[in-house]
Backbone as a chain_set.jsonl record, in Angstrom:
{"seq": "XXXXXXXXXXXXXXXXXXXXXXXXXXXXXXXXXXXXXXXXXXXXXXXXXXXXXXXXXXXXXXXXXXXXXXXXXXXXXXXXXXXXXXXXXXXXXXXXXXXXXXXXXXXXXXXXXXXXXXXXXXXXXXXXXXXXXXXXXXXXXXXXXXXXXXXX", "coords": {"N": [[-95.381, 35.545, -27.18], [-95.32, 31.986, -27.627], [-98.023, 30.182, -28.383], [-97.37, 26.97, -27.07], [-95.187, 27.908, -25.171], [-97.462, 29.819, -23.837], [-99.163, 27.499, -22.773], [-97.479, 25.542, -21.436], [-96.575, 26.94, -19.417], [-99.199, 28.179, -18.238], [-99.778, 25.439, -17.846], [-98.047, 24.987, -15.352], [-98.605, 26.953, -13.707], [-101.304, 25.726, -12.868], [-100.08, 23.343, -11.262], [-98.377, 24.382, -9.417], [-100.828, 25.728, -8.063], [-102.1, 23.412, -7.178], [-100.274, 22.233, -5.699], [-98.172, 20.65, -6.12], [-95.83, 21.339, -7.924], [-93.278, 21.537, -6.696], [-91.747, 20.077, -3.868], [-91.823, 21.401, -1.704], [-93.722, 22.606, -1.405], [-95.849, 22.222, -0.27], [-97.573, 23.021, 2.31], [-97.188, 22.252, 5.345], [-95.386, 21.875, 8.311], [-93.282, 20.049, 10.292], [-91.52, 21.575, 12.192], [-92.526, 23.797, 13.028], [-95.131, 22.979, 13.845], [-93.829, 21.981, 16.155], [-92.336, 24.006, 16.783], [-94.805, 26.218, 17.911], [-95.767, 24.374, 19.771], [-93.901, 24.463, 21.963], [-94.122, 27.052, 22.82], [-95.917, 27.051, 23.701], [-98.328, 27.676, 22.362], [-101.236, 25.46, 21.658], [-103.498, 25.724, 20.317], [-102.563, 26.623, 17.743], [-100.626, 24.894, 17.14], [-101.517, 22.235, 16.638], [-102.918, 22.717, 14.78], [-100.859, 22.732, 12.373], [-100.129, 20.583, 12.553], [-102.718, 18.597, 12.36], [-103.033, 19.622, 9.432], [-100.381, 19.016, 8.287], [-101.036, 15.892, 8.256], [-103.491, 16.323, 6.468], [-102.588, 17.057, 4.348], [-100.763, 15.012, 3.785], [-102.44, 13.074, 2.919], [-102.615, 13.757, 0.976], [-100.906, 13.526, -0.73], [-98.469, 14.85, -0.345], [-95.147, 14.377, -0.843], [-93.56, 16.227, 1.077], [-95.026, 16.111, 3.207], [-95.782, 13.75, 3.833], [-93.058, 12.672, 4.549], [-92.855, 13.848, 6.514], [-94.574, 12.973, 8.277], [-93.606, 10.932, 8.271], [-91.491, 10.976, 10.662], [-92.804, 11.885, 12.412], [-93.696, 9.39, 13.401], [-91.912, 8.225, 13.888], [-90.421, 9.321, 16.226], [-90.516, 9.487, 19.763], [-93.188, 10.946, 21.332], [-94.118, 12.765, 20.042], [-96.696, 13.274, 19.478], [-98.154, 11.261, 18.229], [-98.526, 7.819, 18.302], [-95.308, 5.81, 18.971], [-93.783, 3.997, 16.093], [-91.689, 2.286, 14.048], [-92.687, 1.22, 12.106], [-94.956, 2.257, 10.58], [-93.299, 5.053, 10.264], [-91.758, 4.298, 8.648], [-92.779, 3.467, 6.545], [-94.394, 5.526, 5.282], [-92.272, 7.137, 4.902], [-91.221, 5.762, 2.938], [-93.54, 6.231, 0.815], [-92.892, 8.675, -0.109], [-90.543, 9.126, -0.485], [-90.724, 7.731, -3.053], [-92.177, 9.43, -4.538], [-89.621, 11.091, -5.18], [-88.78, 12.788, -2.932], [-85.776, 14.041, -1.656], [-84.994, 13.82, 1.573], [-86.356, 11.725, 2.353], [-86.03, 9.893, 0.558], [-83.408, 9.546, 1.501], [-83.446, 8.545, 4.31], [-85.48, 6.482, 3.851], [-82.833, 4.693, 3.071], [-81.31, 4.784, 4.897], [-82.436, 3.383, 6.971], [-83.197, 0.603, 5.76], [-80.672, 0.103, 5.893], [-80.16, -0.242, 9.038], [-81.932, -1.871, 9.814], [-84.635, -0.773, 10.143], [-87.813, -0.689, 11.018], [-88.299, -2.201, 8.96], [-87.173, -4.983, 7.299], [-83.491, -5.553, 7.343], [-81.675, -4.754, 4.291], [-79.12, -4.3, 2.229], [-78.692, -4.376, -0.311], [-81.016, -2.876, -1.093], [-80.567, -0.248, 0.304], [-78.743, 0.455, -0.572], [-79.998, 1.423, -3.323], [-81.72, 3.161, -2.914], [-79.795, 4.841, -1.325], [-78.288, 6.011, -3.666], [-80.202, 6.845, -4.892], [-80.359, 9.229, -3.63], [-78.403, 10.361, -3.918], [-78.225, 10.999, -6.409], [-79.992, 12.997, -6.513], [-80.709, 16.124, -6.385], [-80.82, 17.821, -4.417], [-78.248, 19.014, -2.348], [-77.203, 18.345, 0.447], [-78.518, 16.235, 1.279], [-77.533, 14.68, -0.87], [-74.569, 14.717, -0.528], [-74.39, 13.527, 2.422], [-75.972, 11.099, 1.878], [-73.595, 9.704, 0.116], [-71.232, 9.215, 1.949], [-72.706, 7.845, 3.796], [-73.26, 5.798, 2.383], [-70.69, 4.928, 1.455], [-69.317, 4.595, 4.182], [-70.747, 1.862, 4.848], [-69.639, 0.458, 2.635], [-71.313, 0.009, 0.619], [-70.785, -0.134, -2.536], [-70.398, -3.355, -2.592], [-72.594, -4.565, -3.287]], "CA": [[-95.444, 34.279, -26.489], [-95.958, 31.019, -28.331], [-98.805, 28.655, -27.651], [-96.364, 26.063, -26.372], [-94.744, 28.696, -24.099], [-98.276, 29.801, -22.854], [-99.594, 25.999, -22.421], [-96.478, 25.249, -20.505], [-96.819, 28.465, -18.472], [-100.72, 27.657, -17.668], [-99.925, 24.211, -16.875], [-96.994, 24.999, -14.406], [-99.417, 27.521, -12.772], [-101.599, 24.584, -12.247], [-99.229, 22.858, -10.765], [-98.447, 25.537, -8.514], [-102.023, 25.988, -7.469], [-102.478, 22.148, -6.009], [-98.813, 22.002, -4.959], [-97.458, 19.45, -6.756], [-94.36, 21.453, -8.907], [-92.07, 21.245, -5.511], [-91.984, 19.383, -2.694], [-92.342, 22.139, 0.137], [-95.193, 23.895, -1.757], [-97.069, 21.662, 0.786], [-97.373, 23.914, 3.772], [-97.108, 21.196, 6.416], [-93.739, 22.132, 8.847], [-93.148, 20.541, 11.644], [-90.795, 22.501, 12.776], [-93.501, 25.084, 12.985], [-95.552, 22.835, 15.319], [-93.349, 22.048, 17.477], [-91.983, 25.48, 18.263], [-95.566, 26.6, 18.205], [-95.913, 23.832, 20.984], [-92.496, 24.811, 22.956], [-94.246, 28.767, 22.901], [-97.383, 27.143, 24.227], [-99.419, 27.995, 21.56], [-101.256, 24.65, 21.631], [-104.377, 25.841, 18.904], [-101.589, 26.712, 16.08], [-99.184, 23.25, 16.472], [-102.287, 21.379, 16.094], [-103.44, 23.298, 13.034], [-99.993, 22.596, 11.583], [-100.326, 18.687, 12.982], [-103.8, 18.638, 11.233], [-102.037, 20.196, 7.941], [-99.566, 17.567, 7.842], [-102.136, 14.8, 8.131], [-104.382, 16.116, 5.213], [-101.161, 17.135, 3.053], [-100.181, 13.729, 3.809], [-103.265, 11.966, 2.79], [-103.295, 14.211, -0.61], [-99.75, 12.44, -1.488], [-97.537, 15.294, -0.501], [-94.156, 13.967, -0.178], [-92.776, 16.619, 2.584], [-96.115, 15.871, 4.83], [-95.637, 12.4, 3.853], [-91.651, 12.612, 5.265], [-92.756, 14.753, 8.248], [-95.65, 12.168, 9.171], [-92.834, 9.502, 8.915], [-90.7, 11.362, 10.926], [-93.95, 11.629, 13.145], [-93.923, 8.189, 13.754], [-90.417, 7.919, 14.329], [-89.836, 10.32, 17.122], [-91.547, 9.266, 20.579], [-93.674, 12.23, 21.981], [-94.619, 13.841, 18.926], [-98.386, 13.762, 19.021], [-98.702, 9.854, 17.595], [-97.455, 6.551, 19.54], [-94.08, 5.803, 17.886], [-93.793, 3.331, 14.824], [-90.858, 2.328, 13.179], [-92.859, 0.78, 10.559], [-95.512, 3.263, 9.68], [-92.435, 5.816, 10.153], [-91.036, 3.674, 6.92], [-94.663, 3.185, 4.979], [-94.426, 7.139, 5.368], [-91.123, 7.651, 4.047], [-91.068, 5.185, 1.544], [-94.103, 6.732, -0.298], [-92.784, 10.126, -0.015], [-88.986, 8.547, -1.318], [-91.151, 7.347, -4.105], [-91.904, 11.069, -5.017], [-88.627, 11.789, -5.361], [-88.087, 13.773, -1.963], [-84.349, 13.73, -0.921], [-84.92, 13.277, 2.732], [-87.581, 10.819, 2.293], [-84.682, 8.58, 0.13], [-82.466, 8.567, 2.803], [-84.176, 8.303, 5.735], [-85.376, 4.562, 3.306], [-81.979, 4.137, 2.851], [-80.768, 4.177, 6.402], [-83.849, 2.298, 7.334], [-82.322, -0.465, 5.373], [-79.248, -0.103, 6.153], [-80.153, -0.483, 10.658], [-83.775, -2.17, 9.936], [-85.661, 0.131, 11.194], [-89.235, -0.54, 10.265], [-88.29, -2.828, 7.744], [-85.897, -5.721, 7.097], [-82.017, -5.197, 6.832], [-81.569, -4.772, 3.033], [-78.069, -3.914, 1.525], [-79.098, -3.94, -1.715], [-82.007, -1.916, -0.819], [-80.228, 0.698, 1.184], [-77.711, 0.996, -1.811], [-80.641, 1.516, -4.253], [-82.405, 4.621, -2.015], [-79.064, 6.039, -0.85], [-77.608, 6.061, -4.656], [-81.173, 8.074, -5.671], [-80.262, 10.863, -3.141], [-77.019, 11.1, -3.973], [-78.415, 11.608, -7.575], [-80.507, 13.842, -6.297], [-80.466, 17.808, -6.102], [-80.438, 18.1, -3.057], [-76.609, 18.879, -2.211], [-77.073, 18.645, 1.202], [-78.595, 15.065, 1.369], [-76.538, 13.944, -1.338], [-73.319, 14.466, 0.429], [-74.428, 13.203, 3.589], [-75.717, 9.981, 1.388], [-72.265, 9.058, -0.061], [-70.87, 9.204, 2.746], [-73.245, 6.662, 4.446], [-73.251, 4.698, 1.013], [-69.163, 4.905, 1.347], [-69.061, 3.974, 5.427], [-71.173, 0.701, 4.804], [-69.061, -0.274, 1.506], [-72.558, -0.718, -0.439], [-70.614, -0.879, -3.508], [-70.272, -4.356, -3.163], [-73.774, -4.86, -3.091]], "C": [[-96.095, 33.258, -27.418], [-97.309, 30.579, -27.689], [-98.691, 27.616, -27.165], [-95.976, 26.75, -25.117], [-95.775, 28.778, -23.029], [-98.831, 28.727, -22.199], [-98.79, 26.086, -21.344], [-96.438, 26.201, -18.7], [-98.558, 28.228, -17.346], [-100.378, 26.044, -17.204], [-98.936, 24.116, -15.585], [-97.489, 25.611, -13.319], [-100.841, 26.375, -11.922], [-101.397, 24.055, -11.081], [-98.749, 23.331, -9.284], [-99.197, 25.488, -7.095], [-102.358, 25.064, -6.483], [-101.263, 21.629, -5.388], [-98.246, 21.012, -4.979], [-96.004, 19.96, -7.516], [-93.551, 21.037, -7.987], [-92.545, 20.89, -4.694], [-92.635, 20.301, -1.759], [-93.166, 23.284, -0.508], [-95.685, 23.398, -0.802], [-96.469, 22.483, 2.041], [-96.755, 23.385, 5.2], [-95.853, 21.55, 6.943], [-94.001, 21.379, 9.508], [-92.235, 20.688, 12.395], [-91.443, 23.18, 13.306], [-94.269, 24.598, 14.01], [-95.421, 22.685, 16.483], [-92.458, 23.351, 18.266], [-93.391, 26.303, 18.392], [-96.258, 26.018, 19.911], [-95.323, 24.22, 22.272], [-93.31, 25.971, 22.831], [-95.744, 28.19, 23.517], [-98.742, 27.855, 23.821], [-100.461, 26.759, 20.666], [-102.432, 24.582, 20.319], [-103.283, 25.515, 17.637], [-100.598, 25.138, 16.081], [-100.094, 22.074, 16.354], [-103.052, 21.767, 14.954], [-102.233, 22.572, 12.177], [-99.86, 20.942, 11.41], [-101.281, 18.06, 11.977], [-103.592, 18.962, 9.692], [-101.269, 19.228, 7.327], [-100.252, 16.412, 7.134], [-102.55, 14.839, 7.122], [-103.196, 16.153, 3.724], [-100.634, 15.58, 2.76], [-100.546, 12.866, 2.948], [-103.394, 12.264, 1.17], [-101.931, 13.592, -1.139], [-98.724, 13.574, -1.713], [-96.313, 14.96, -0.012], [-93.308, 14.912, 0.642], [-93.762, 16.317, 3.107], [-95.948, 14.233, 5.194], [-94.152, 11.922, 4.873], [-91.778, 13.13, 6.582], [-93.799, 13.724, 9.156], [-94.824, 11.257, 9.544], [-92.129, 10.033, 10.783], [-91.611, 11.304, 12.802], [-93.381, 10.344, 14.481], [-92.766, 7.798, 14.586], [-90.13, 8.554, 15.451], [-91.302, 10.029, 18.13], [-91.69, 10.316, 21.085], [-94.001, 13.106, 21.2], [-96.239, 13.656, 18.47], [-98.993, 12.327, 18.882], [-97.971, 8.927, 18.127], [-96.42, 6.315, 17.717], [-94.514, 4.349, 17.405], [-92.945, 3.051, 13.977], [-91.574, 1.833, 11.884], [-94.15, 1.282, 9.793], [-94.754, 4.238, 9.551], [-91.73, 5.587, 8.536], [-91.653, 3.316, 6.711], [-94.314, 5.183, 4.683], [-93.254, 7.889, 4.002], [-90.582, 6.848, 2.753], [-92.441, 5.75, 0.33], [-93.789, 8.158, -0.815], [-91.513, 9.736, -0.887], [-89.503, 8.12, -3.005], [-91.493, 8.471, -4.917], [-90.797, 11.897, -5.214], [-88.019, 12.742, -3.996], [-86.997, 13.216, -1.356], [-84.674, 12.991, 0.375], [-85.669, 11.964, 2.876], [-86.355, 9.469, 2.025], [-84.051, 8.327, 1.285], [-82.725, 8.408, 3.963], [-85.05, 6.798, 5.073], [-83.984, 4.489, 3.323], [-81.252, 3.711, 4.016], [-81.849, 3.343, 6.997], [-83.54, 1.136, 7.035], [-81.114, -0.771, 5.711], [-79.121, -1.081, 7.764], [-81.192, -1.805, 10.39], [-84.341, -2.147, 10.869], [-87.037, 0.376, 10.525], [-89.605, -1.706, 9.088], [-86.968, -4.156, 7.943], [-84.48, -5.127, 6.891], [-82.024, -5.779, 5.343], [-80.282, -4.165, 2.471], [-78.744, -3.207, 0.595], [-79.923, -2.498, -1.999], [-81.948, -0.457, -0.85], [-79.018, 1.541, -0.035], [-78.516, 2.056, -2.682], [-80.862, 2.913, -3.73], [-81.225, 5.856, -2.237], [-78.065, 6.583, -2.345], [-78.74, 6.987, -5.077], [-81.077, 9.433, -4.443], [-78.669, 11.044, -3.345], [-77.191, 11.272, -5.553], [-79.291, 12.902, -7.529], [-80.003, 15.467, -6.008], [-80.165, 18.273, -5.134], [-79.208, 18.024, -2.475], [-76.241, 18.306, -0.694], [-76.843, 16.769, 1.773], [-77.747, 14.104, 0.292], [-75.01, 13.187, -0.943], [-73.515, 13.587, 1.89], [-74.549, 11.48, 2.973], [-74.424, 9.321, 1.073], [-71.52, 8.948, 0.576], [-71.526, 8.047, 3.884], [-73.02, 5.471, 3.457], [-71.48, 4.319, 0.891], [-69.349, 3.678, 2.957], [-69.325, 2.522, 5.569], [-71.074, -0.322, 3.549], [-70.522, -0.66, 0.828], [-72.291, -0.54, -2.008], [-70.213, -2.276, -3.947], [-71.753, -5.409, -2.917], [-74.672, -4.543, -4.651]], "O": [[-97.183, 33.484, -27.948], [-97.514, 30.688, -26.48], [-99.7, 27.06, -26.729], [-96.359, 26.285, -24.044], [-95.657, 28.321, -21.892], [-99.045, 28.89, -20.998], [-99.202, 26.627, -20.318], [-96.322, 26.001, -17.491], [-98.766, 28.169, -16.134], [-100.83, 25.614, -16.143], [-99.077, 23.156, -14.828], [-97.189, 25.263, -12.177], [-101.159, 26.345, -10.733], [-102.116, 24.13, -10.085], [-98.793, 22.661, -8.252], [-98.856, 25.354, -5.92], [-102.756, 25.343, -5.352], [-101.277, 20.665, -4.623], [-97.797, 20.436, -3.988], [-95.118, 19.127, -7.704], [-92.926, 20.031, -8.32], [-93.724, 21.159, -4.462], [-93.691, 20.103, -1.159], [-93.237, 24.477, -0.214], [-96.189, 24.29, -0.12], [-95.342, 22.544, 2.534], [-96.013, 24.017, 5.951], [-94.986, 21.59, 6.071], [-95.191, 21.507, 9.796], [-92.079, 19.914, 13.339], [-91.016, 23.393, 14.441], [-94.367, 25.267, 15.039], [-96.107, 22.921, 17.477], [-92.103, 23.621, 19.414], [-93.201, 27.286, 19.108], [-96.852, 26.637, 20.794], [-95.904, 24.314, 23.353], [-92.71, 25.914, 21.758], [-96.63, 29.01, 23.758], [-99.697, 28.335, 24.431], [-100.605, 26.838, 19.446], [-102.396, 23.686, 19.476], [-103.205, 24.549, 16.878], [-100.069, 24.553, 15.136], [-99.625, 20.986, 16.02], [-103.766, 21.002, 14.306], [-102.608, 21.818, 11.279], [-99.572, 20.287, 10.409], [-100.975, 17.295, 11.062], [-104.211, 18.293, 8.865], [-101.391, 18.724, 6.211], [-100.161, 16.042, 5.963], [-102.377, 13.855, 6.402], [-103.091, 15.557, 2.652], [-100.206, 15.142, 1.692], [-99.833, 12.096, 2.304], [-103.934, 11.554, 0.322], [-102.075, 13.08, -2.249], [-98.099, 13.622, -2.771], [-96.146, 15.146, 1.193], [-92.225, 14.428, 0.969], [-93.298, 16.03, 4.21], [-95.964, 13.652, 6.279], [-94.18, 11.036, 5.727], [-91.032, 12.93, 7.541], [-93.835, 13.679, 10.386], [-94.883, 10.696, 10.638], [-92.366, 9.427, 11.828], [-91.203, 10.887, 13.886], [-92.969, 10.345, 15.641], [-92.727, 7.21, 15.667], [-89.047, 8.068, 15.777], [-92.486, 10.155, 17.818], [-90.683, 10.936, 21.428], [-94.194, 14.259, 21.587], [-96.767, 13.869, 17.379], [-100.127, 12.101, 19.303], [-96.8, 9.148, 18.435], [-96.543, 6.455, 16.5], [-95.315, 3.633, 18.006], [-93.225, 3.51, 12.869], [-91.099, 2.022, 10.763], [-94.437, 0.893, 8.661], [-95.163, 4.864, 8.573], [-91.362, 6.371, 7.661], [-91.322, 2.157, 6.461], [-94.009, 5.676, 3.597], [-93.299, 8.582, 2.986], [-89.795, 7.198, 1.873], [-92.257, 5.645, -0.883], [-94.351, 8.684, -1.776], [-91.539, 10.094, -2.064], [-88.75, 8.202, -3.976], [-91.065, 8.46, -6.071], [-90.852, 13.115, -5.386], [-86.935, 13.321, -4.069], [-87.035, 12.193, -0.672], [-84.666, 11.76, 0.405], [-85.292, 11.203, 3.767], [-85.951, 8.565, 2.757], [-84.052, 7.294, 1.954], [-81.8, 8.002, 4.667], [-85.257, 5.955, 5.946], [-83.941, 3.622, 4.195], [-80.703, 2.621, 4.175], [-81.407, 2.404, 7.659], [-83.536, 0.356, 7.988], [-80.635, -1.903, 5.786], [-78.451, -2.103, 7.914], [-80.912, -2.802, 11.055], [-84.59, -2.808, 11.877], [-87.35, 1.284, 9.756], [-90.669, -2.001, 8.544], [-86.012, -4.06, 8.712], [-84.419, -4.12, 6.185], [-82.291, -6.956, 5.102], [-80.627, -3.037, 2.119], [-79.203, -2.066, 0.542], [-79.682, -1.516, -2.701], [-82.632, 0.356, -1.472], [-78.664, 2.708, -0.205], [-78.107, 3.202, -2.868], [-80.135, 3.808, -4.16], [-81.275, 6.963, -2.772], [-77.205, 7.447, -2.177], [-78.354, 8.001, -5.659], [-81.754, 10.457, -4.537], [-77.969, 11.919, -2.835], [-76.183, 11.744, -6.079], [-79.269, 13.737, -8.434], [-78.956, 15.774, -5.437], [-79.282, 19.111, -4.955], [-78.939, 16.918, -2.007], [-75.116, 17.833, -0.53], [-75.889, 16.182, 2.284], [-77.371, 12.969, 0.584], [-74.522, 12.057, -0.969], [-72.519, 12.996, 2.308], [-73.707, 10.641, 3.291], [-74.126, 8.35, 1.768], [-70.573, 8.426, -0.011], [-70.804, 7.489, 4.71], [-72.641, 4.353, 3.805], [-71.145, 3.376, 0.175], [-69.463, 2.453, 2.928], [-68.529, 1.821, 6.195], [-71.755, -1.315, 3.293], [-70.676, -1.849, 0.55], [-73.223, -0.712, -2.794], [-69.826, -2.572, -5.077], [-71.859, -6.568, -2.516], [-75.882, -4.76, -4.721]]}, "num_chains": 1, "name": "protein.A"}
């Protein structure tokens, strides 16, 4: 093993450790709290609620997308918010997380939380359709197609 190799190797473990290499190193579901809620296991979906929150606050973009998402969805723990729902998901979109992009990009697109932005909505939904994410990609070009934002 080089000394480049191991560096690389030790700094990736790092990385790892405070859960920064990938997005969903951050523990935060909530999926997880809310079927912990639906099972009436009301300790554990506020552990996972609480989880979110601090994941959130440390600048992980899935807690950051799940707090938007939070906001966005009335009856989920926090009075609804379209426009801390999109402060949420635009810092998390800024980390690169797929869903995060297009959930700004349709945000722009309706204005939801935010002004109606073409341009905007182009910009977002063109970085998840560059994005890895196959899933949100496709679903992007397909919104980025429906609302002609190539002439934007």
């Amino acid at each position: 093993m080089t000394v480049r190799t191991f560096l690389l190797s030790c700094f990736f473990h790092i990385l790892l450790f405070i859960g920064l290499a990938i997005p969903e190193i951050a523990r935060a579901d909530l999926d997880e709290a809310i079927a912990y809620a639906e099972a009436g296991e009301k300790d554990k979906a506020y552990e996972e609620l609480l989880l979110i929150v601090e994941q959130s606050e440390q600048g992980h973009p899935k807690a950051l997308y799940e707090l938007g998402v939070m906001y966005k969805t009335e009856g989920l723990w926090i009075v609804q918010s379209d426009e801390s729902a999109f402060e949420n998901w635009l810092a998390s979109a800024e980390l690169g997380y797929a869903p995060a992009q297009f959930a700004v990009g349709a945000s722009y697109i309706i204005g939801s939380g935010i002004e109606k932005d073409l341009s905007q909505a182009k910009r977002w939904l063109q970085f998840t359709i560059d994005n890895t994410y196959e899933y949100y990609s496709r679903v992007a070009l397909t919104l980025y197609n429906a609302n002609e934002l190539d002439k934007y």
